[in-house]
Backbone as a chain_set.jsonl record, in Angstrom:
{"seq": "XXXXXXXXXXXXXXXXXXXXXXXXXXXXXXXXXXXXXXXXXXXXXXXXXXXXXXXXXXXXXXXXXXXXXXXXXXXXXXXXXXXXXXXXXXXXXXXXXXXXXXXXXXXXX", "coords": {"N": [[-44.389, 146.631, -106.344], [-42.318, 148.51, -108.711], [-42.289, 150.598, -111.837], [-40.079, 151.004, -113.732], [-39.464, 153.648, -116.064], [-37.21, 154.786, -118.393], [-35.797, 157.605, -120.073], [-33.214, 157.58, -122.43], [-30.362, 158.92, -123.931], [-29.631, 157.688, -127.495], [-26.982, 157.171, -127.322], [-26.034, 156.353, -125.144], [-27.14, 153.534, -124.834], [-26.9, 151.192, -125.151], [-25.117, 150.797, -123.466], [-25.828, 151.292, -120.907], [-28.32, 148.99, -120.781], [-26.821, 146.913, -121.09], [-25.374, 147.12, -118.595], [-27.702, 146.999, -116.768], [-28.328, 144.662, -117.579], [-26.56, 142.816, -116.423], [-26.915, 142.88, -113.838], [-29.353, 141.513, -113.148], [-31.98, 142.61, -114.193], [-34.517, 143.029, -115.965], [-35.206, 144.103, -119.28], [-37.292, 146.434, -121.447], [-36.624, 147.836, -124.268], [-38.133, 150.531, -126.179], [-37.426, 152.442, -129.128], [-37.655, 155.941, -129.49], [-38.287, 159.514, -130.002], [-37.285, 162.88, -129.452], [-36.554, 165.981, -127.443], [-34.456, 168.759, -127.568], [-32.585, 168.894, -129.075], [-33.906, 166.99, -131.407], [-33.326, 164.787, -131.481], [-32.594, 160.938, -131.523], [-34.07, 159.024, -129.526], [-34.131, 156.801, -126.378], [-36.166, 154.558, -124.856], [-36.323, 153.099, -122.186], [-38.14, 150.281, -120.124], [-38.527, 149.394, -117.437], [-38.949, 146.71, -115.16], [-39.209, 146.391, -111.722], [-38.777, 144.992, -107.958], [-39.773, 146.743, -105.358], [-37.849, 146.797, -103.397], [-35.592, 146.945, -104.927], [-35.23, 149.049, -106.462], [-33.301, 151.215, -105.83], [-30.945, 150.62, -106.657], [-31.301, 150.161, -109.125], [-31.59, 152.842, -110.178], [-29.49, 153.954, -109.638], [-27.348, 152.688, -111.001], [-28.509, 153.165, -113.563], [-27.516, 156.398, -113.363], [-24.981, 156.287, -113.301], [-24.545, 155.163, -116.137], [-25.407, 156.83, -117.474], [-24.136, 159.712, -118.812], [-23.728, 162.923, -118.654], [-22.776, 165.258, -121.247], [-21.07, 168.01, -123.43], [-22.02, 168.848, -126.477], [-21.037, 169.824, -129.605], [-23.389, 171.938, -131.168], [-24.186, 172.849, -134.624], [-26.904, 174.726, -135.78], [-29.78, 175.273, -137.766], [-30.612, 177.175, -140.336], [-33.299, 179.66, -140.467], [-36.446, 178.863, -142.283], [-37.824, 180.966, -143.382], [-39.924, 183.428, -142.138], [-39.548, 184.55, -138.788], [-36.546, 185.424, -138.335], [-35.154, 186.454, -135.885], [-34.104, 185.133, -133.868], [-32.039, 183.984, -134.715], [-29.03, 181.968, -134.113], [-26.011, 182.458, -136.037], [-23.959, 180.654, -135.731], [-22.372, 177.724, -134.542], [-23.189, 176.305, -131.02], [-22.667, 174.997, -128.032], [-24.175, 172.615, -126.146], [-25.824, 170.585, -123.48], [-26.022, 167.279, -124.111], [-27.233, 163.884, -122.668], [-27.425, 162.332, -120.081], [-30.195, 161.322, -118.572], [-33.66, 160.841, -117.681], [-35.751, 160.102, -116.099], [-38.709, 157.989, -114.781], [-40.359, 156.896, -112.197], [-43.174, 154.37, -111.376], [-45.771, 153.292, -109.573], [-46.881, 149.726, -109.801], [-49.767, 148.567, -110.1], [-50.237, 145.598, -110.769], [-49.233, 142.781, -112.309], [-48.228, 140.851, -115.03], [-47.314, 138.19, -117.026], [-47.773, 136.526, -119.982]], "CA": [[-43.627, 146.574, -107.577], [-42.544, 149.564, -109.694], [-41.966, 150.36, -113.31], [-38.838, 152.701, -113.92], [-39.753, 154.638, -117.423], [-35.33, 155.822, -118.453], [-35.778, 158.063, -121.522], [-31.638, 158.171, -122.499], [-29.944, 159.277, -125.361], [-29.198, 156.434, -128.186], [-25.444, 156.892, -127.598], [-25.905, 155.641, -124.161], [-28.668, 152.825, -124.226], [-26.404, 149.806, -125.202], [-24.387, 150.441, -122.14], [-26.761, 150.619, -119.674], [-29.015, 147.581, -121.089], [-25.948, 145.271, -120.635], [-25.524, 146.789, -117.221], [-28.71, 146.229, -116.57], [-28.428, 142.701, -117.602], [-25.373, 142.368, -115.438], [-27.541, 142.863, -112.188], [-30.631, 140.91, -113.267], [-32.615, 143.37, -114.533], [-35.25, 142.697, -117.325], [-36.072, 145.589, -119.752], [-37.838, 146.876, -122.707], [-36.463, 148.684, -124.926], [-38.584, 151.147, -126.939], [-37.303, 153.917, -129.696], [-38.418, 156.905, -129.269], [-37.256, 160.689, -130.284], [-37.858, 164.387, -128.933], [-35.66, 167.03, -126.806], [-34.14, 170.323, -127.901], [-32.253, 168.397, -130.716], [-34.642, 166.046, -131.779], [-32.426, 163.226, -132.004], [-33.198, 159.998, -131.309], [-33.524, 158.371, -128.026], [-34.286, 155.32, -126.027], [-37.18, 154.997, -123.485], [-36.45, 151.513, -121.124], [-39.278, 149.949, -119.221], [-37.65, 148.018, -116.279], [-40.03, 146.402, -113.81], [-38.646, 145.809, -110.558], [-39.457, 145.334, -106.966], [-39.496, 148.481, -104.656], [-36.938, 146.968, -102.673], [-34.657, 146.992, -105.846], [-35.267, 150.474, -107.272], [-32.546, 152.53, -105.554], [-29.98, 150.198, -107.223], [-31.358, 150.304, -110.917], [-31.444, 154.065, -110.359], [-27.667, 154.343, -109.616], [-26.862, 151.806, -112.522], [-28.921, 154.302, -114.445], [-26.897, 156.867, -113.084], [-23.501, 155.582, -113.666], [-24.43, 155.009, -117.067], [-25.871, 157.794, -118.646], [-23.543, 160.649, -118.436], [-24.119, 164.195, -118.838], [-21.879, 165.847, -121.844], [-21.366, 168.74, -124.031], [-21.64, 168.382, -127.659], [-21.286, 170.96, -130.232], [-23.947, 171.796, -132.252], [-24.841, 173.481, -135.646], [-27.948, 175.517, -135.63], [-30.13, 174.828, -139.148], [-30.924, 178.311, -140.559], [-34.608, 179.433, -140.141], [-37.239, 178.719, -143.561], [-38.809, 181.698, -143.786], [-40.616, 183.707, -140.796], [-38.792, 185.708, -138.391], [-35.289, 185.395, -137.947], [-34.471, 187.729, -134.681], [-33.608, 184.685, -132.877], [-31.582, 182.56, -135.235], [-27.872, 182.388, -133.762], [-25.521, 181.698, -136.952], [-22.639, 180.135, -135.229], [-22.373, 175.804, -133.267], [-23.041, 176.278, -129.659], [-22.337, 174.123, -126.879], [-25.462, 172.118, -125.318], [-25.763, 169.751, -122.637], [-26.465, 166.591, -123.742], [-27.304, 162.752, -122.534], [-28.24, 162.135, -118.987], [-31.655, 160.47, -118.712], [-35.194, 161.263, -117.461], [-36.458, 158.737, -115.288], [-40.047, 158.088, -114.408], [-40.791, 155.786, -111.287], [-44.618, 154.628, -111.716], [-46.184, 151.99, -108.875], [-47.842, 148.92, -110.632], [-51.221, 147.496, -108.88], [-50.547, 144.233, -111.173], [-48.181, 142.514, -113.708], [-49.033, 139.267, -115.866], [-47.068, 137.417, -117.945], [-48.537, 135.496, -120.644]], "C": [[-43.666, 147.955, -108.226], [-41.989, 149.459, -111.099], [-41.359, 151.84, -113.433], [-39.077, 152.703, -115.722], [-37.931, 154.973, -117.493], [-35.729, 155.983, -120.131], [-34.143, 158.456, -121.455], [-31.588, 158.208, -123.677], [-29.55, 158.002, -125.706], [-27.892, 155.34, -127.623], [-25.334, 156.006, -126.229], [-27.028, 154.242, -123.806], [-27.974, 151.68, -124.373], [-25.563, 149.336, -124.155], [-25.19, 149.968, -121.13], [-27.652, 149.53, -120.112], [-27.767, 146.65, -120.967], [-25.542, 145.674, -119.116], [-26.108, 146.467, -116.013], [-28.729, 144.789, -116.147], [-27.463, 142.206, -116.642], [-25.988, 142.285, -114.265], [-29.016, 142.139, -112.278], [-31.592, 141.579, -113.587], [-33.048, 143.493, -115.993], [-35.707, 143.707, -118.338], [-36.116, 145.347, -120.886], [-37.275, 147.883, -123.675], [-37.379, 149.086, -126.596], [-38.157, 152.765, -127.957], [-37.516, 154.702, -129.714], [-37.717, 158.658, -129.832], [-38.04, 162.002, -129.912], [-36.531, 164.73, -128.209], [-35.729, 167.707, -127.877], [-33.555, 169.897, -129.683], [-33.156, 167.754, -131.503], [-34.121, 164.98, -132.337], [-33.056, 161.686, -131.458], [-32.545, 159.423, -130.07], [-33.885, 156.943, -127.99], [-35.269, 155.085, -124.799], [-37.003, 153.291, -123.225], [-37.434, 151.309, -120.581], [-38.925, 149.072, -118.388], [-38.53, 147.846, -115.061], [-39.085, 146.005, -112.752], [-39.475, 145.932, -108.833], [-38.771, 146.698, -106.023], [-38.243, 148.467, -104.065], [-35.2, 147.058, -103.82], [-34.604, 148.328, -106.673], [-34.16, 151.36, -107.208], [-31.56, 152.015, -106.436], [-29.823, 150.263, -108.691], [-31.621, 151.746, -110.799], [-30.165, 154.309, -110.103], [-27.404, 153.717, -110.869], [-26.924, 152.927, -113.738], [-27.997, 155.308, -114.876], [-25.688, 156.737, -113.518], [-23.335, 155.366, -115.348], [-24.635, 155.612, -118.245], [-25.817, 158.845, -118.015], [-24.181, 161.945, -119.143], [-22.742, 164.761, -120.222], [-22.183, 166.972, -122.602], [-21.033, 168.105, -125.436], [-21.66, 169.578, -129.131], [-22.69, 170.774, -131.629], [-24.341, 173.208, -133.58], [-26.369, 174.141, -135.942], [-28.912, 175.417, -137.493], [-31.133, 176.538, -139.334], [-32.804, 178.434, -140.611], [-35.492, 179.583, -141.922], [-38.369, 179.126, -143.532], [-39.525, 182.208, -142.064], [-39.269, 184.467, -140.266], [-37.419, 184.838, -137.8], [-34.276, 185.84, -136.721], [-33.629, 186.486, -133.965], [-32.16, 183.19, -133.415], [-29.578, 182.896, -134.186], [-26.743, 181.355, -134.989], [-24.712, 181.173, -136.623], [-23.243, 178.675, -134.614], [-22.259, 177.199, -132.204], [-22.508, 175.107, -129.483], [-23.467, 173.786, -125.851], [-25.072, 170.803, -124.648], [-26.544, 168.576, -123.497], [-26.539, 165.234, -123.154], [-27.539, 162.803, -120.835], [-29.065, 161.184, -118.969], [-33.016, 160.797, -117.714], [-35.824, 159.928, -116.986], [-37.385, 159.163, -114.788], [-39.762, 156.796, -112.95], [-42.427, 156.0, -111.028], [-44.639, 153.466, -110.5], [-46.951, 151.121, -110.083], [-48.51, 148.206, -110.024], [-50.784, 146.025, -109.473], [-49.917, 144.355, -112.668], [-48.574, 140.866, -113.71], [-48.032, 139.265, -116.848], [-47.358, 136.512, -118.641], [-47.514, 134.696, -121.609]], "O": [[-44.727, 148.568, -108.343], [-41.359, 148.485, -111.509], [-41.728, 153.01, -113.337], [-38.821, 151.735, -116.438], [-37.452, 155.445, -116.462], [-35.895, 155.154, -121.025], [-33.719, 159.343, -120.714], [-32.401, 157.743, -124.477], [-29.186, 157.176, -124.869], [-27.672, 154.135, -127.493], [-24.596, 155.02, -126.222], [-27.576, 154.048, -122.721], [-28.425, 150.835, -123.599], [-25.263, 148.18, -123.858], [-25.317, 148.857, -120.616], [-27.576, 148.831, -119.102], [-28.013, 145.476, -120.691], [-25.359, 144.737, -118.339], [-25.721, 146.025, -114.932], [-28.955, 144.103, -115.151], [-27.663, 141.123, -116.09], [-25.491, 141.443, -113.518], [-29.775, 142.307, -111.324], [-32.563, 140.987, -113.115], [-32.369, 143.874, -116.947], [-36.818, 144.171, -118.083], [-35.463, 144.508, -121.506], [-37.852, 148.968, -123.605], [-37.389, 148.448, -127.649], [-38.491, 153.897, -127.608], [-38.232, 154.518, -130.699], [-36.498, 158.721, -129.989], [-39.255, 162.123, -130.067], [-35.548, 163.993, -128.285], [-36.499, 167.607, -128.832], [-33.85, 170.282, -130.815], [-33.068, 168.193, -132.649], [-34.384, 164.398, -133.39], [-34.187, 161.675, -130.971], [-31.39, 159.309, -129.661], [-33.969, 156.124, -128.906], [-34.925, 155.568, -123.721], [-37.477, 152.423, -123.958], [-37.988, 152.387, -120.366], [-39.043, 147.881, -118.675], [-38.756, 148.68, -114.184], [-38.163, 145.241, -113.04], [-40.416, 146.671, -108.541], [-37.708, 147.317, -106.058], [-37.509, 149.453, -104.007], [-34.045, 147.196, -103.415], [-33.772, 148.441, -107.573], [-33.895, 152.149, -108.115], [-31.117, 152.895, -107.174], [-28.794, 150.368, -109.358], [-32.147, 151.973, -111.888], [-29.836, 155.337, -110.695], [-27.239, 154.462, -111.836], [-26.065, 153.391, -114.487], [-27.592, 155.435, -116.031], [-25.524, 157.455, -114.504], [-22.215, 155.385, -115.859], [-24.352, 155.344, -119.412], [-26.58, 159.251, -117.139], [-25.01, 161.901, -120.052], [-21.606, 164.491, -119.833], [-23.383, 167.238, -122.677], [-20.196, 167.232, -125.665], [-22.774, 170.034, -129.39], [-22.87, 169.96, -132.535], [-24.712, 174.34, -133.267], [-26.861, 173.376, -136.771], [-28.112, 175.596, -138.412], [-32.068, 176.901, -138.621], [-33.503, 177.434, -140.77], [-35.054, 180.44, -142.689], [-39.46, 178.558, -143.581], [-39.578, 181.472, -141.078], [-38.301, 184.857, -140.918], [-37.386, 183.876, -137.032], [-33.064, 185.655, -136.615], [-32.527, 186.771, -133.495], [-31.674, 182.182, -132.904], [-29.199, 183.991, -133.77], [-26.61, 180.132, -134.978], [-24.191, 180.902, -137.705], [-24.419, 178.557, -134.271], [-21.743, 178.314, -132.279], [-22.019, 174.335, -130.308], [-23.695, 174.503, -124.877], [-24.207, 170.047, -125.093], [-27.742, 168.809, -123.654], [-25.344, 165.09, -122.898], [-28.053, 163.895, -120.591], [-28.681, 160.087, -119.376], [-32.535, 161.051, -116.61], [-36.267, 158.968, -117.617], [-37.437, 160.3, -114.318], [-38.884, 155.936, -113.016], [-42.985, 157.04, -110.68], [-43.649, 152.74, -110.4], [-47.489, 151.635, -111.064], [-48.078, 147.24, -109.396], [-50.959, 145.124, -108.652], [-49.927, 145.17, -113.59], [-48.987, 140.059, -112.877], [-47.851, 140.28, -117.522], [-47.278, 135.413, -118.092], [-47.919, 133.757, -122.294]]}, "num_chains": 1, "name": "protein.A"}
């Protein structure tokens, strides 16, 4: 048995949890927030067996796309400035960060 960890961005977590659910696939969803933006994410906990992993990693896949999004830069408060850039860029985000962990033993109570 393993336990797939998917840290995805917010914008994408309601998709994949119902596509999830569409293939039988039981998960946790826990809030969570960090990256470059510090926006808020979504960390899943989906137990499955080994022989089912490659499939909830495509799902994954399929569901949590890669994009650009413009962003605003928040001026710096105080300290050195050399690196501030005053203008929106253009950053990559959403994707997802998947863990695959083995589990010696699972209990339901």
């Amino acid at each position: 048995m393993k336990l797939i960890l998917a840290v995805v961005q917010d914008k994408d977590s309601n998709r994949l949890i119902d596509a999830l659910g569409e293939h039988q696939y039981k998960t946790t969803k826990l809030s969570s927030t960090g990256g470059f933006l510090k926006e808020g994410n979504t960390t899943l906990m989906i137990g499955c067996e080994d022989k089912f992993v490659d499939q909830a990693l495509e799902i994954i896949q399929d569901n949590c796309s890669k994009r650009e999004q413009l962003v605003s830069p928040v001026s710096p408060m105080g300290g050195n400035a050399d690196s501030y850039i005053p203008r929106p860029i253009n950053v990559e985000v959403g994707g997802a960060t998947v863990f695959v962990v083995p589990v010696e033993s699972f209990q339901q109570f």
